[in-house]
DSSP file (Angstrom, degrees, kcal/mol; ACC not computed):
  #  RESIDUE AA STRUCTURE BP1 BP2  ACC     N-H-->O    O-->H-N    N-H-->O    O-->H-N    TCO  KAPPA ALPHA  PHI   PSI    X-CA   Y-CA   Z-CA
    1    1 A X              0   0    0      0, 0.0     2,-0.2     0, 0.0     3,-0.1   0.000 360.0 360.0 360.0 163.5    0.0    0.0    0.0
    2    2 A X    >   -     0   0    0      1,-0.1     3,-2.7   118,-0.0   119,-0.2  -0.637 360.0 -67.1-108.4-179.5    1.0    3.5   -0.5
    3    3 A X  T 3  S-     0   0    0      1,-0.3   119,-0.2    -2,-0.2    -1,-0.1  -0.337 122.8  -3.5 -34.3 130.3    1.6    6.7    2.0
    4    4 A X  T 3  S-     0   0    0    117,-0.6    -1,-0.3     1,-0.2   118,-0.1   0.199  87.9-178.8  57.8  12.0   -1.8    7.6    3.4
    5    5 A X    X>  -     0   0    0     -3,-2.7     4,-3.8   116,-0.2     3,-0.5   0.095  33.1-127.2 -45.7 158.2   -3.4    5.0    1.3
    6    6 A X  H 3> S+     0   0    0      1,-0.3     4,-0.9     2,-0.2     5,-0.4   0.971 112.3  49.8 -79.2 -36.9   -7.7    5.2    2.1
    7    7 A X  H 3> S+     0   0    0      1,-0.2     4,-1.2     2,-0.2    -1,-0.3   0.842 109.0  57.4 -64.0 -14.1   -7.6    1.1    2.8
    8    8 A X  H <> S+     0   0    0     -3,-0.5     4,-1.9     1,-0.3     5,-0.3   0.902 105.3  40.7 -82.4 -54.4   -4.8    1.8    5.0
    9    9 A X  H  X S+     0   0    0     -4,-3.8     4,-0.7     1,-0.2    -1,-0.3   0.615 114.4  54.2 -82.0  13.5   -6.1    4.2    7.4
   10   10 A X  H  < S+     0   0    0     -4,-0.9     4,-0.5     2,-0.1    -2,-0.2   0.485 113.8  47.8-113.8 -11.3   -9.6    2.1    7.5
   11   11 A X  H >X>S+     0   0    0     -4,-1.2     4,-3.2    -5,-0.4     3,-1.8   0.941 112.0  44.1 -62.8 -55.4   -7.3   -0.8    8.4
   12   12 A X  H 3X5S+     0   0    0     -4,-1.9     4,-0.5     1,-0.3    -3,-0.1   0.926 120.5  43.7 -51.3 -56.6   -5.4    1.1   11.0
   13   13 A X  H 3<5S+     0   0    0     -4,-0.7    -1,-0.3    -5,-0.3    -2,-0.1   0.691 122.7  37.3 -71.8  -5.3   -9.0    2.6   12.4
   14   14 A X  H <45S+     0   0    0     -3,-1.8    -2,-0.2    -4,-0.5    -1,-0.2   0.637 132.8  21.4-123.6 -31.9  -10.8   -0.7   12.3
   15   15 A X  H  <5S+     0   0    0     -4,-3.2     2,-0.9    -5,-0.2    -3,-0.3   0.833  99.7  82.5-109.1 -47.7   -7.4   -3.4   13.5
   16   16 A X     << +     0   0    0     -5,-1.2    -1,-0.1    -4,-0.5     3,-0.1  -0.465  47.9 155.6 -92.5  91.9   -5.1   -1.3   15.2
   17   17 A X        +     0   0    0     -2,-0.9    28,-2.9     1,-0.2     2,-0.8   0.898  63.6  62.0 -84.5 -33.7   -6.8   -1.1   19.2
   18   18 A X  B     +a   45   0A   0     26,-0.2    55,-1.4     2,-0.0    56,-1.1  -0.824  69.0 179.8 -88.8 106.9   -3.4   -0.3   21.0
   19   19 A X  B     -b   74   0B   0     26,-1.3     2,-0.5    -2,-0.8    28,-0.3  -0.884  21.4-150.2 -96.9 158.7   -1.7    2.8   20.1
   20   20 A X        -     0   0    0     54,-0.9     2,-0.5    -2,-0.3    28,-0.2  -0.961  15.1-152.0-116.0  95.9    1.5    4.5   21.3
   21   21 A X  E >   -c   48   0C   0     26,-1.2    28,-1.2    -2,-0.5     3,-0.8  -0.875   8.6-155.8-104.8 114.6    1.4    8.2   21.2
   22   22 A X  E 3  S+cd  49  77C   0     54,-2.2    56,-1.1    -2,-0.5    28,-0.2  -0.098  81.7  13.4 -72.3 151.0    4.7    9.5   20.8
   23   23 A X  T 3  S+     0   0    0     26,-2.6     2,-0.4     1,-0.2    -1,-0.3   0.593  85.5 157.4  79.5   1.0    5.2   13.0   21.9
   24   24 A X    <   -     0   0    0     -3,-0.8     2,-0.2     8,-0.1    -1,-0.2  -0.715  25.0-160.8 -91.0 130.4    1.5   12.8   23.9
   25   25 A X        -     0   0    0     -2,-0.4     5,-0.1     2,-0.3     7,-0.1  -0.719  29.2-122.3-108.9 156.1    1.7   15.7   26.8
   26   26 A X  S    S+     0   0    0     -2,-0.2     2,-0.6    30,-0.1    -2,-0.1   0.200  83.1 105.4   4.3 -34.4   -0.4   16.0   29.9
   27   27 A X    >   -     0   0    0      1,-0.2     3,-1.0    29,-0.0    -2,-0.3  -0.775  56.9-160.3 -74.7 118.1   -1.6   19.6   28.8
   28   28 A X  T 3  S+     0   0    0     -2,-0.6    -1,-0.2     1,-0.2     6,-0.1   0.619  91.3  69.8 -68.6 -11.4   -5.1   19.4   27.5
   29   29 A X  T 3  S+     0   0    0      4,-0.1     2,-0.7     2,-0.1    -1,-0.2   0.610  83.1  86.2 -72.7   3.7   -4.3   22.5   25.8
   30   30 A X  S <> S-     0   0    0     -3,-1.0     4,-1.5     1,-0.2    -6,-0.0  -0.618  83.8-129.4 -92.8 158.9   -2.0   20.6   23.5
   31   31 A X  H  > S+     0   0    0     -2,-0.7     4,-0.6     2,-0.2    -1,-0.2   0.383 107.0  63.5 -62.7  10.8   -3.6   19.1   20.4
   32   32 A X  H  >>S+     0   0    0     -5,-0.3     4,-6.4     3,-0.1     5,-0.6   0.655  97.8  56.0-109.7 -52.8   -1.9   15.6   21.2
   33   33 A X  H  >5S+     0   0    0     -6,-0.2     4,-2.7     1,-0.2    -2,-0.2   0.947 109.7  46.9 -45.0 -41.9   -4.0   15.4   24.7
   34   34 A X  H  <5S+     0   0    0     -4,-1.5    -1,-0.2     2,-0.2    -2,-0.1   0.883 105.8  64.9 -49.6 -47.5   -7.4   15.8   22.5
   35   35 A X  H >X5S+     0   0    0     -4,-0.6     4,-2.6     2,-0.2     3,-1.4   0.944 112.7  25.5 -37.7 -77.7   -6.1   13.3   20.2
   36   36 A X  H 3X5S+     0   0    0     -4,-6.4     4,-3.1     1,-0.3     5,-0.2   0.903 107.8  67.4 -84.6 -18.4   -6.1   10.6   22.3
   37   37 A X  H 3X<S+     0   0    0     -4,-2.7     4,-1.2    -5,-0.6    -1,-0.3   0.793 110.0  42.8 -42.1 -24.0   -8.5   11.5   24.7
   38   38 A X  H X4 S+     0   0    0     -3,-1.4     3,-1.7     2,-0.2    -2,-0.2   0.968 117.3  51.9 -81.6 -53.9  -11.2   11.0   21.6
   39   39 A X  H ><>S+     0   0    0     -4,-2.6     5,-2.1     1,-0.3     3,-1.7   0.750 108.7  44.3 -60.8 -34.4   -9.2    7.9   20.7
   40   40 A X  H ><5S+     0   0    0     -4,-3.1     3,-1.1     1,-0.2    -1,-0.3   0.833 113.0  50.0 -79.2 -27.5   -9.4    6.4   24.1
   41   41 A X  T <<5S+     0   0    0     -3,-1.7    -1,-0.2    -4,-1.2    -2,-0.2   0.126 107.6  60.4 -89.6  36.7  -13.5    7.3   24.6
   42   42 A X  T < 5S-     0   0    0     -3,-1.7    -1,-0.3     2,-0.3    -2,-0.1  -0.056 131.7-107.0-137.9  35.0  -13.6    5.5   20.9
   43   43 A X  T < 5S+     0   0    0     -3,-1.1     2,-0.3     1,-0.2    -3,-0.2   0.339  74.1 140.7  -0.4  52.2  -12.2    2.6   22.9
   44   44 A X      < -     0   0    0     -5,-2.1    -2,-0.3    -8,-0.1     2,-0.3  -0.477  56.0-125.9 -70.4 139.2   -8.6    2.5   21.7
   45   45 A X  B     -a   18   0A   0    -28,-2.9   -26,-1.3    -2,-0.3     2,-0.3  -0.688  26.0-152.1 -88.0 165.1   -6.1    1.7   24.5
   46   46 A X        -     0   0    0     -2,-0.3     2,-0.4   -28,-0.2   -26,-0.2  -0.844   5.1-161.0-139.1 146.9   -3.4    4.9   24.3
   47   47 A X        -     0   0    0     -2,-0.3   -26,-1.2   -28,-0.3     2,-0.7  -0.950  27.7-137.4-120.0  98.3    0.5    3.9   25.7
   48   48 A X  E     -c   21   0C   0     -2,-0.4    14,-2.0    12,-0.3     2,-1.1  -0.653  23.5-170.3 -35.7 101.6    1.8    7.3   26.2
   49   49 A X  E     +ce  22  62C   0    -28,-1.2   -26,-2.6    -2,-0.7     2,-0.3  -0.677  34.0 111.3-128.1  88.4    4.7    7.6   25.2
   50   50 A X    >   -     0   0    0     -2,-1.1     3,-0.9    12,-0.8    14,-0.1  -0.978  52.6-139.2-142.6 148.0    6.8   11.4   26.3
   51   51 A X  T 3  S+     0   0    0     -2,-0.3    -1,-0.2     1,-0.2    12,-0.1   0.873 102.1  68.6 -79.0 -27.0    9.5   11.4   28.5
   52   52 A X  T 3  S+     0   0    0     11,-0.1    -1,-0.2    10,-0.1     2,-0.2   0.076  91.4  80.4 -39.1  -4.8    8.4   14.3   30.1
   53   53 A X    <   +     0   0    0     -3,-0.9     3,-0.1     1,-0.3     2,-0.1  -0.660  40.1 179.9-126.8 151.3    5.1   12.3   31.6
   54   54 A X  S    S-     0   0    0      1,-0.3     7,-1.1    -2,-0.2     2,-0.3   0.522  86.8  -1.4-109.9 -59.6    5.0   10.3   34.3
   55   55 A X  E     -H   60   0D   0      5,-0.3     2,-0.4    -2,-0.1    -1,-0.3  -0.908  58.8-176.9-123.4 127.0    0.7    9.5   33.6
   56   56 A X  E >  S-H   59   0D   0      3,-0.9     3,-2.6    -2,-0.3    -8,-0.2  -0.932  75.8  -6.1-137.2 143.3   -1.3   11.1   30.8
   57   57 A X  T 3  S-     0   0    0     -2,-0.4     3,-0.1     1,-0.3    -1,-0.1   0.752 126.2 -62.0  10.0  47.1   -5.3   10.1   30.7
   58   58 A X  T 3  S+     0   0    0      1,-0.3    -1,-0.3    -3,-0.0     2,-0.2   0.616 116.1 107.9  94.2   4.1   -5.0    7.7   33.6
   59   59 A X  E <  S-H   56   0D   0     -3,-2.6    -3,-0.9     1,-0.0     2,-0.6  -0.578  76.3-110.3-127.4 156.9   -2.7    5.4   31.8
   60   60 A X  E     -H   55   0D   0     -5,-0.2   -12,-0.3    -2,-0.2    -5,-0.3  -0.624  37.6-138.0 -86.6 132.8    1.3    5.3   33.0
   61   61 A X        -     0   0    0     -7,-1.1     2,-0.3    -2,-0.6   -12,-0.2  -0.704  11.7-150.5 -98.9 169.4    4.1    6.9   30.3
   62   62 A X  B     -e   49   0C   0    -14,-2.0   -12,-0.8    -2,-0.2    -9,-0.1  -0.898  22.4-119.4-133.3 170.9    7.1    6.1   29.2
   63   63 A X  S    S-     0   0    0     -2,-0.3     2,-0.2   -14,-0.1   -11,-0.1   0.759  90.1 -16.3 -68.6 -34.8   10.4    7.4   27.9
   64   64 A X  S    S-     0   0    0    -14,-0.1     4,-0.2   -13,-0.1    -2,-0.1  -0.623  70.3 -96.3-147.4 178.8   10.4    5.8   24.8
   65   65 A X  S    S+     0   0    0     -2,-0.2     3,-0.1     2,-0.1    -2,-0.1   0.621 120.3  62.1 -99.8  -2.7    8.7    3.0   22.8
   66   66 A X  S    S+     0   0    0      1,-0.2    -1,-0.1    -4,-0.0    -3,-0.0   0.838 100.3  52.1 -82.3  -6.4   11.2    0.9   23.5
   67   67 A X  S    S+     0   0    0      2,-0.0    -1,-0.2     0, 0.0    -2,-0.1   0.579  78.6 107.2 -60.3 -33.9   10.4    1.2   27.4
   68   68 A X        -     0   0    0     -4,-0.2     4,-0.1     1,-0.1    -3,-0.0  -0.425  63.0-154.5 -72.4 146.6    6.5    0.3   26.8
   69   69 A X        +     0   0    0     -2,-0.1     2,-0.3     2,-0.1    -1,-0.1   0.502  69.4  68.8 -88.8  18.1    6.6   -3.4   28.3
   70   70 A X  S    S-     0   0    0      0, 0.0     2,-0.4     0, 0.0    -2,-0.0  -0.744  86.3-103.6-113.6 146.9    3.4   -4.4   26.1
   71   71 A X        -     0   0    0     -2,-0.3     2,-0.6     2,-0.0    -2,-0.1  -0.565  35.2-166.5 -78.9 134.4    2.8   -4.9   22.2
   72   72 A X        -     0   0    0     -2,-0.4    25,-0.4     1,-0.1   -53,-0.1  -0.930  25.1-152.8-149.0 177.5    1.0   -2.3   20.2
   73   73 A X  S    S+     0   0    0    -55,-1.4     2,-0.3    -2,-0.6   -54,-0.2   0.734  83.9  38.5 -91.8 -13.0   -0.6   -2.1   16.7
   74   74 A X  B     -b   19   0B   0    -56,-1.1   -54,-0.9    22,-0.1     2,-0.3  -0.931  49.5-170.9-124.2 144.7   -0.1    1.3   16.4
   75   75 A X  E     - f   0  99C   0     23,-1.2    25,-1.6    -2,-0.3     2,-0.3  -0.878  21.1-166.7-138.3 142.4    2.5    4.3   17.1
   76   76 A X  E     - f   0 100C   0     -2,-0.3   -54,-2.2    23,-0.2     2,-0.8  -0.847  19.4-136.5-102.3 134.9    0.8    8.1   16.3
   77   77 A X  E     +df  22 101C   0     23,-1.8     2,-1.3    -2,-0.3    25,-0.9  -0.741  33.3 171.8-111.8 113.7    3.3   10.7   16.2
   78   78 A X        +     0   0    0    -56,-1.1     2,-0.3    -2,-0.8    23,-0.1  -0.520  46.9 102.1 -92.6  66.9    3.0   13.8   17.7
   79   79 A X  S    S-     0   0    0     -2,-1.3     5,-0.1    23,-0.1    23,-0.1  -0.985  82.9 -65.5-153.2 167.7    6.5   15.3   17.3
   80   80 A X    >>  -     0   0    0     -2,-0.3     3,-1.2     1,-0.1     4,-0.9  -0.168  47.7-126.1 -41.2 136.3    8.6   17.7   15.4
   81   81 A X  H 3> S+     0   0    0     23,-0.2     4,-0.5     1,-0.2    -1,-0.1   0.620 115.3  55.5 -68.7   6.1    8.8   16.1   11.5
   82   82 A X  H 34 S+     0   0    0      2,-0.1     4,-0.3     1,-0.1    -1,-0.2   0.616 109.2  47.9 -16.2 -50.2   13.0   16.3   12.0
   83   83 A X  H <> S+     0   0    0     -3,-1.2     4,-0.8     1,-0.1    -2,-0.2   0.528  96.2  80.9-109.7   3.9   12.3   14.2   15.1
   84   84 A X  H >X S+     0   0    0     -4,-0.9     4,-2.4     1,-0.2     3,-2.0   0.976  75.0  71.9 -23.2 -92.1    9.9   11.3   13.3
   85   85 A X  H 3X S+     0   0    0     -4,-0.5     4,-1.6     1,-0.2    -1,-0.2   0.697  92.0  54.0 -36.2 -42.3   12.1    9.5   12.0
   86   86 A X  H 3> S+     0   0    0     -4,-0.3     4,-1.0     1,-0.2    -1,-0.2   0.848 107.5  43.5 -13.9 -67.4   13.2    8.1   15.0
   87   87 A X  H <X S+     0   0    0     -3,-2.0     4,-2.0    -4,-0.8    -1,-0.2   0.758 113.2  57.9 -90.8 -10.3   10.5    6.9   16.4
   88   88 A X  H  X S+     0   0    0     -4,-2.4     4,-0.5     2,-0.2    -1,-0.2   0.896 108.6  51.0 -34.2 -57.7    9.4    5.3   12.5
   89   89 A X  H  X S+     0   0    0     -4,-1.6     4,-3.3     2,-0.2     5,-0.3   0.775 113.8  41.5 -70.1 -52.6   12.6    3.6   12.7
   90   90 A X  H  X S+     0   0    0     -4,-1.0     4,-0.5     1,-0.3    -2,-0.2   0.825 107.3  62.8 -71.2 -44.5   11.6    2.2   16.3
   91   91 A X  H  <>S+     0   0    0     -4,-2.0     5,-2.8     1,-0.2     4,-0.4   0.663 104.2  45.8   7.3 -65.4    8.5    1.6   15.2
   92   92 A X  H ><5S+     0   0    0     -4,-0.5     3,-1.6     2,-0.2    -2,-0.2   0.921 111.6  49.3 -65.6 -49.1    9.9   -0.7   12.8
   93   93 A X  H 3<5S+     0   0    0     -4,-3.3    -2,-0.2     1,-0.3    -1,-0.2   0.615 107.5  54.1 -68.8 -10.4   12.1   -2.5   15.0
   94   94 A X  T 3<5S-     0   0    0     -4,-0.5    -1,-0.3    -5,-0.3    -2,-0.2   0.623 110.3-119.2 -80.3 -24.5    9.7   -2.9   17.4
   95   95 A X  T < 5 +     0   0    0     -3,-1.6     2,-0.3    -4,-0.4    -3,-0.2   0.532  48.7 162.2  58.1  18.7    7.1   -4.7   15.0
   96   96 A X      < -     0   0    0     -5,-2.8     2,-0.4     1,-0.1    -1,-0.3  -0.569  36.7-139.8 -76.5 153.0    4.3   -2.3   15.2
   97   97 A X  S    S+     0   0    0    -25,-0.4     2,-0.1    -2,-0.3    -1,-0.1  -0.354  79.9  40.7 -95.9  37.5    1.8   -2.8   12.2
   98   98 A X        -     0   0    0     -2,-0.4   -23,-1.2    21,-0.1     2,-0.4  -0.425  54.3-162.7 163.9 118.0    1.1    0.8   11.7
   99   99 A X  E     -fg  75 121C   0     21,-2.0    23,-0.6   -25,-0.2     2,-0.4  -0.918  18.8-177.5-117.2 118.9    3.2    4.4   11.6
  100  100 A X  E     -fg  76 122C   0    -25,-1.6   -23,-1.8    -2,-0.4     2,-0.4  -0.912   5.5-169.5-142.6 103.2    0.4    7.7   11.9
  101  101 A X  E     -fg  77 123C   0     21,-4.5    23,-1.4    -2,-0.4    24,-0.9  -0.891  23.0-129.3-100.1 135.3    2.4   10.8   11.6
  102  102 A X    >   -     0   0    0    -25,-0.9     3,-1.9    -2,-0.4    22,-0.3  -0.191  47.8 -49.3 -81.4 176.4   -0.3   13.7   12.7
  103  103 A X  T 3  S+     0   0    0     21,-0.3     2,-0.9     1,-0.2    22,-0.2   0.023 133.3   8.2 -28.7 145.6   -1.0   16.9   10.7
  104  104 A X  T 3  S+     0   0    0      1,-0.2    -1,-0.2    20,-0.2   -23,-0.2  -0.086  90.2 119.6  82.3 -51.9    2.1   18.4    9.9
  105  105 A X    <   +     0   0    0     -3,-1.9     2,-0.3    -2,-0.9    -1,-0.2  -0.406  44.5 165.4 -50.1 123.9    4.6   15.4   11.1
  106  106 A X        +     0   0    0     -2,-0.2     2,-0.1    -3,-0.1   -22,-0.1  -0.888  21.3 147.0-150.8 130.9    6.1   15.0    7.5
  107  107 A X     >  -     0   0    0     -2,-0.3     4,-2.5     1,-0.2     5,-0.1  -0.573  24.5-167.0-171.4 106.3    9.5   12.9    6.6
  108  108 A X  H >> S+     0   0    0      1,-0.2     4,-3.6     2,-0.2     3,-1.7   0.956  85.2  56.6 -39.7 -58.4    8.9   11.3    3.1
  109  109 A X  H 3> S+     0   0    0      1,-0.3     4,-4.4     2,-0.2     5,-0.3   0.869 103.5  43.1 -59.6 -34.5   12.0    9.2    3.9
  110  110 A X  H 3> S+     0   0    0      2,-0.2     4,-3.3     1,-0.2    -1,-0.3   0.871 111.9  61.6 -67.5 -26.1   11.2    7.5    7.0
  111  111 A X  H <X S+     0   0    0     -4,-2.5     4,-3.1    -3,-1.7     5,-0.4   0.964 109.6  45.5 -52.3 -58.8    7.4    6.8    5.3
  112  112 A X  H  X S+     0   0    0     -4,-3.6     4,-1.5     1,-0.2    -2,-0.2   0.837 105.3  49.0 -65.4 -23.5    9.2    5.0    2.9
  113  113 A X  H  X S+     0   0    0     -4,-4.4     4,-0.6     1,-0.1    -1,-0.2   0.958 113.0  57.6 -67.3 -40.8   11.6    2.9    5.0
  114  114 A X  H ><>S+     0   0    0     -4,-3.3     5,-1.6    -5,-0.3     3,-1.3   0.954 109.5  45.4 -25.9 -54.9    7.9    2.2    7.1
  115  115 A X  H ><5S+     0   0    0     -4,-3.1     3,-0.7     1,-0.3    -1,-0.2   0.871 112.9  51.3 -63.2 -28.7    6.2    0.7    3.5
  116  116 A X  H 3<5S+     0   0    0     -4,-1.5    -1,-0.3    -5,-0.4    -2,-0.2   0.590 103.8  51.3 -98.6  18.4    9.1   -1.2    2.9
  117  117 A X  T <<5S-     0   0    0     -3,-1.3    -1,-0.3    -4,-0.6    -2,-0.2   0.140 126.0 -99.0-120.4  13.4    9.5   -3.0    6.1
  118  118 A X  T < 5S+     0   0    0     -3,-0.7     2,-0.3     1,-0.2    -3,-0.2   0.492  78.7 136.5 109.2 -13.8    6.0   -3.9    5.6
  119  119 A X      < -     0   0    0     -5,-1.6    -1,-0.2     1,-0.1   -21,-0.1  -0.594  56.4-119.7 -73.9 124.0    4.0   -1.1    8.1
  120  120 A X        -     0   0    0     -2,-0.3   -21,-2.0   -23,-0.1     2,-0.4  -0.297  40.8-155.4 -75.0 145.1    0.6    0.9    6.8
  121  121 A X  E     -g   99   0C   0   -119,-0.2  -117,-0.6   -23,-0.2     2,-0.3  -0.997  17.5-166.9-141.2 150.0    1.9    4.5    7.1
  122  122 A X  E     -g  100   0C   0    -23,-0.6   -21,-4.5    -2,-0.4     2,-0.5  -0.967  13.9-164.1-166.4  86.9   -0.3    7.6    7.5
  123  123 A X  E     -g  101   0C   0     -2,-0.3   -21,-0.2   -23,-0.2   -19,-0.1  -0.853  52.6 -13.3-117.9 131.7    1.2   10.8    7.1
  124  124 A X  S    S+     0   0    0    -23,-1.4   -21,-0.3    -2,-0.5     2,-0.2   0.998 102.0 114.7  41.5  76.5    0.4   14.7    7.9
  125  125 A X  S    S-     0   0    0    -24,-0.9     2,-0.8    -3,-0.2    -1,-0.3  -0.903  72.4-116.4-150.9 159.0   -3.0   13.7    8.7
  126  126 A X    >>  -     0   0    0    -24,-0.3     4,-1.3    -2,-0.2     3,-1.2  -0.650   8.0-159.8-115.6  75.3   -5.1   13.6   11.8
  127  127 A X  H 3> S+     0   0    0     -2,-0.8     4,-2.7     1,-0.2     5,-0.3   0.685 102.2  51.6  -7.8 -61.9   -6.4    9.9   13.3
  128  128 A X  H >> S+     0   0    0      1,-0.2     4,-3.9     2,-0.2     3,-1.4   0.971 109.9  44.2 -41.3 -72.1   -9.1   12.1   15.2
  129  129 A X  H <> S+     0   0    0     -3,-1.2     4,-1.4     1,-0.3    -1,-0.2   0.834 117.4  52.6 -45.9 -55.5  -10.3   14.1   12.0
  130  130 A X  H 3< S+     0   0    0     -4,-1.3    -1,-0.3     1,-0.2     4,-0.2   0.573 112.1  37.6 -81.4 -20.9  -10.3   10.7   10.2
  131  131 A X  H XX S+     0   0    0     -4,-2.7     3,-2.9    -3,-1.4     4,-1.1   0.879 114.6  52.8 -74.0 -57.0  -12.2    8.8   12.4
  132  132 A X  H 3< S+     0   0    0     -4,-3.9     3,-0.2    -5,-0.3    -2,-0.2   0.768 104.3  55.5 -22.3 -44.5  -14.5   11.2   13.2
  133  133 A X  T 3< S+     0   0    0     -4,-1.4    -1,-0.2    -5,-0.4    -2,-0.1   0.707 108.2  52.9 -83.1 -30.9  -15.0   11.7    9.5
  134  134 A X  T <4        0   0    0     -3,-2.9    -2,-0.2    -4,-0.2    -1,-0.2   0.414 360.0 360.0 -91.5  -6.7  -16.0    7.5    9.4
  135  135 A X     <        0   0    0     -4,-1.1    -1,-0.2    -3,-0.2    -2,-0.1   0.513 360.0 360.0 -87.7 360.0  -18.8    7.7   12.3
């Protein structure tokens, strides 16, 4: 499948229950907090994943994704696109089944290393907006 293909993100919304949202803060002001708060009352588990967090919507964070001690199907990233790649890359190594960089998040290359290790990828688009948009 390609970058932001439409079967991709109705796989991702329909199969992918666990997510790990990189870069999600504690601030409800911040667009990341909204995020998953919809995603978690649309009964998604959310990992938090900031180092900056100890607990973000009731749930414990962690420093990284290599820290969460659980599998998950998803990781959304909420982070500079510069700072993406990373967690794409981690992503990969990790086995998650699914890469969702939010509005904005853009880094062509790291989409493509996603596709070709096999990962639905989702880029500078908004999981909320796009579920929302499917209800």
């Amino acid at each position: 499948m390609a970058i932001n293909d439409p079967k991709a993100i109705e796989t991702i919304l329909n199969e992918c229950r666990t997510i790990a949202v990189v870069g999600l803060s504690s601030n409800p002001m911040r667009p990341s907090y909204d995020v998953a708060r919809y995603l978690q009352r649309q009964g998604y588990r959310i990992i938090p994943v900031n180092p900056n967090e100890t607990e973000v919507l009731g749930e414990p964070a962690f420093p990284s994704l290599a820290a969460v001690p659980e599998n998950f199907d998803l990781v959304d990233i909420f982070r500079r696109s510069e700072e993406a790649g990373e967690h794409v890359d981690e992503a990969i190594k990790l086995g998650a089944r699914a890469v969702w960089m939010q509005d904005g998040v853009i880094d062509e290359a790291a989409a493509e290393r996603a596709l070709k290790a096999g990962l639905l990828v989702v880029m500078d688009n908004c999981i909320l907006r796009e579920h929302a948009r499917r209800r």
